[in-house]
N, C-alpha and C positions, 0 to 999 in steps of 0.2 A: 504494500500500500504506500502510495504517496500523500505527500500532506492535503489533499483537495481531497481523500478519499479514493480517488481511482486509483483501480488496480493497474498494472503492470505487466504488459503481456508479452511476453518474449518468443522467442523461436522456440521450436521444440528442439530433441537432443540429434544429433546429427545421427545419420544410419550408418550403420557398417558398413564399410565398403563392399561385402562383397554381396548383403545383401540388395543396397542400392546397387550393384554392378547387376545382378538380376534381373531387378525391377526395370532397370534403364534397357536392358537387353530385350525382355517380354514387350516392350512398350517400341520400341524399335521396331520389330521384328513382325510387330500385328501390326504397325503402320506401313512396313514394306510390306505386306502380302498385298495391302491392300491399292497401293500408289505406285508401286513397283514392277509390277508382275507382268504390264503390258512392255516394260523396259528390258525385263529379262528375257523376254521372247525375242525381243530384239536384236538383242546382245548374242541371243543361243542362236536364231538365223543368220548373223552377220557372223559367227562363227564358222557356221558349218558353210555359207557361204564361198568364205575367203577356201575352205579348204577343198570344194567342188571345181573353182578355181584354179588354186593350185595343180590340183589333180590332173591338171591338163599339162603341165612341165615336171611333175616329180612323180618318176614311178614310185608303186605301193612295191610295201616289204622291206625297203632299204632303209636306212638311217634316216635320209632328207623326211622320207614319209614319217618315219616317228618323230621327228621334231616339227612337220607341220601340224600333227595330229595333238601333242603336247599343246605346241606352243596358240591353236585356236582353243584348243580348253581351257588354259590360261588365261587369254584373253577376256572370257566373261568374265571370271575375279576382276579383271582390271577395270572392265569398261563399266561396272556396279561399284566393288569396294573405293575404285582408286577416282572413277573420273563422276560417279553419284555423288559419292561423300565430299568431295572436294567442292561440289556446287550445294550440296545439302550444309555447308558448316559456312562456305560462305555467304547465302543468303539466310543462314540464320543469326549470324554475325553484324549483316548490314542491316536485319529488321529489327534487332533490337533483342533477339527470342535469348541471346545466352544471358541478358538481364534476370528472364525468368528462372531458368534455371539456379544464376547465383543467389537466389532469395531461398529456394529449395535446402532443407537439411540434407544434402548426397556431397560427397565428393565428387571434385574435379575431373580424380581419377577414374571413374564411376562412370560419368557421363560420355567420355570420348572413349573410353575402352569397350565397355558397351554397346552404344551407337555403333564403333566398328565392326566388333563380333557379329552383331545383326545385320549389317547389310556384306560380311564376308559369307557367314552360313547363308544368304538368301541365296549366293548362285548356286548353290550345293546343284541341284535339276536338272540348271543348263550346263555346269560343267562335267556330269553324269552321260548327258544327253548328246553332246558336243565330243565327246573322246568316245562312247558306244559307235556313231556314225562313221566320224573318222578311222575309227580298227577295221569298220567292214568295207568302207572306202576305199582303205588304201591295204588289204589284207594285212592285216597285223594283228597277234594273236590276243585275245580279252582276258587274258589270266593275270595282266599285270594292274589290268584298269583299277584291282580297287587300293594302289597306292594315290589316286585321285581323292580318296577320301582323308588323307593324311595333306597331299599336296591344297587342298581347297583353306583349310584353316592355315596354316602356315603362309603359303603365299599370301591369302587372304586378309592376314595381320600388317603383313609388310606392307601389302598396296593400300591395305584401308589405313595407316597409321600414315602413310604418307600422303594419302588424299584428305584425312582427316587434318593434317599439320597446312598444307598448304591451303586448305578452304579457310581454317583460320588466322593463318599471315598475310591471305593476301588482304591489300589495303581497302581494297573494294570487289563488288561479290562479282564483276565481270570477269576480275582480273584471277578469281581462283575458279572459272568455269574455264577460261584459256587456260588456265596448269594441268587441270582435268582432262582434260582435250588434252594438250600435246604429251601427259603423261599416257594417256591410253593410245596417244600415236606412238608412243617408242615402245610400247609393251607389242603394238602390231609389229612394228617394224623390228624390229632386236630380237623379239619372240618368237613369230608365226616363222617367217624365213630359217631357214635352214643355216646355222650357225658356218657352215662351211664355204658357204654364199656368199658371205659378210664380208666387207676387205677391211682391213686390220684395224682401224680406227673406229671401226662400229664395233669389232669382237671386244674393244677395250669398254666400249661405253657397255656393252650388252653386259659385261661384267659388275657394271654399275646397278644395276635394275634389279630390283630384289626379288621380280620372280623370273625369271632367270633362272636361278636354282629350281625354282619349282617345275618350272618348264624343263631342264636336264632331269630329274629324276622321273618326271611321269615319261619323258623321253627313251631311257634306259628301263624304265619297267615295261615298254611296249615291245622291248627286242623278247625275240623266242628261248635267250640264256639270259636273263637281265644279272647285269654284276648289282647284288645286293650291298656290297659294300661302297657303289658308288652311289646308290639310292641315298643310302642312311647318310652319307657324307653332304650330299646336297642337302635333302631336307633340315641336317644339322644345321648347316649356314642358313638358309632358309628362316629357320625359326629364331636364330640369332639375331639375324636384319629387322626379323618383327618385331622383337623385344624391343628394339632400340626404334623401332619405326611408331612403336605403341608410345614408347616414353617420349618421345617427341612430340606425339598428338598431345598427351597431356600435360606436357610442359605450356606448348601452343594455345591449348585449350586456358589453361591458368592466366598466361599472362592474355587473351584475348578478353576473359572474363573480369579481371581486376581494371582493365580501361572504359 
């Protein structure tokens, strides 16, 4: 009580991280089925698209084929986690919406990990859907496809931590749809192509893009011996880049929310 009598009404106590990391995920996750899902069709046709395409310069069964096939299944992670999120954090940035959220008892951490998580597991479908095609496309055997299920969260962290950083550093919300955009142009171009294709200055950038890895392992699960220990090796790196691609969303997140 204060001296007038009125009571005093404060915040309530802040949530646990991991159960606000939850709540911010379920909440995410029932707004992408529902705003999203004509996007992911999109994203799964411009897929298998590019790889009926292809089909017409890279014989099936060889290497070239399993990196076209890899790297279009890739590609839906990118063009949801990395080039969505990057226009979903920048126009919620320029509207004013992460004001709402810092009035909320959740963590910082909570909100951008979260958010990410939900729109990496949405392409779960199309990148299911997009590698099943591509094996029968290009004869390549299905016994490796379900390292696609390890490769979707992993890559998925990297590009959604990095679309999620750049939607909210760019200074304005045009300017993190163009990062989105050219970030899911390099994922086509560095990814989908045949790494052997590449002339040296692209192999070094391709080395930069953190699904990249994710693309070489579903690549090497798709050969008829796949080397197991070049799998785990990539996904290792893979999951490494996310860590540090997540902490960067939430670093970005923090200081976009304190201004």
């Amino acid at each position: 009580m204060v001296g007038g009598g009125e009571a005093v009404v404060g915040l309530g106590p802040r949530v646990a991280v991991w159960g606000a990391l939850g709540a911010v995920y379920r909440a995410q996750l029932s707004r992408a089925r529902v705003a999203r899902i004509p996007l992911l069709f999109v994203a799964t046709f411009q897929s298998v698209g590019i790889m009926v395409l292809m089909r017409g310069v890279v014989d099936g069964g060889g290497e070239e084929a399993r990196a076209v096939v890899a790297g279009s299944a890739v590609l839906v992670v990118a063009f949801v986690a990395l080039n969505l999120l990057a226009q979903y954090f920048g126009h919620l940035r320029a509207a004013g919406g992460l004001d709402h959220y810092a009035t909320l008892p959740v963590p910082g951490a909570a909100v951008a990990l979260g958010t990410a998580a939900a729109y990496a597991s949405f392409t779960v479908p199309g990148v299911l859907v997009t590698a099943v095609v591509g094996a029968l496309l290009y004869q390549l055997p299905l016994g490796g496809l379900w390292v696609a299920l390890a490769v979707v969260p992993l890559a998925g962290a990297a590009l959604a931590g990095l679309g999620a950083a750049l939607g909210l550093l760019a200074p304005r919300a045009e300017l993190a749809t163009l990062c989105g955009q050219l970030g899911m142009s390099a994922a086509l171009l560095l990814g989908v192509l045949p790494e052997s294709r590449l002339p040296e200055l692209a192999r070094w950038l391709r080395e930069l893009l953190p699904s990249s890895y994710g693309v070489d392992a579903l690549a090497v699960a798709l050969d008829p011996r796949p080397d197991w220990g070049s799998v785990v090796a990539n996904l290792t790196v893979c999951a490494a880049i996310g860590a540090v691609a997540l902490a960067l969303a939430t670093w970005a997140y923090r200081r976009a929310a304190v201004r």
